[in-house]
N, C-alpha and C positions, 0 to 999 in steps of 0.2 A: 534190847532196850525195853524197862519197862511200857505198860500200857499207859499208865498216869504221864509220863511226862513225853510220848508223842500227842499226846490231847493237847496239851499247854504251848507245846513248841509251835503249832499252828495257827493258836489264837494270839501268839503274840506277833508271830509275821505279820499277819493281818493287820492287827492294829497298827503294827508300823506302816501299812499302805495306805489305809486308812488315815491316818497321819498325815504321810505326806499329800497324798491327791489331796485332801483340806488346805495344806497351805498351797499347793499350786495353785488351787482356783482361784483364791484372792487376786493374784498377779497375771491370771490367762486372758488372751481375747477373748469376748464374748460373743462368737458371728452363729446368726438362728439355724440351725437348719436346712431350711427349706431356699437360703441364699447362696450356701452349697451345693446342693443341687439345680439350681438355677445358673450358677457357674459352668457346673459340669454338662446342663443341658446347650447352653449358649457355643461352651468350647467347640462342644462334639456339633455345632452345625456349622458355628467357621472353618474346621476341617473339612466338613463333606464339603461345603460350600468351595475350599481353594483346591481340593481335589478334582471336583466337578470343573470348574472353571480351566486347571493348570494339569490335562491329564500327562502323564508319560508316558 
């Protein structure tokens, strides 16, 4: 395969991703961060917590 057109086959992937991820965002949830990990920290203490409480 020439060298010219593995350069161009790359850029045009891209821009198709590019592409798409743009019009995904219009239509995504938008949740921060930092509300995520506040989920994640909350979960993991109602487990230890029904663990601690409910041993086996």
């Amino acid at each position: 395969m020439p060298k010219s057109s593995k350069k161009t086959e790359g850029f045009h992937s891209a821009a198709g991703l590019i592409r798409y991820f743009d019009a995904e965002e219009d239509v995504a949830i938008k949740i921060n961060p930092w509300v995520v990990v506040g989920i994640c920290v909350g979960l993991s203490a109602v487990v230890l917590i029904i663990t601690a409480l409910f041993p086996t």
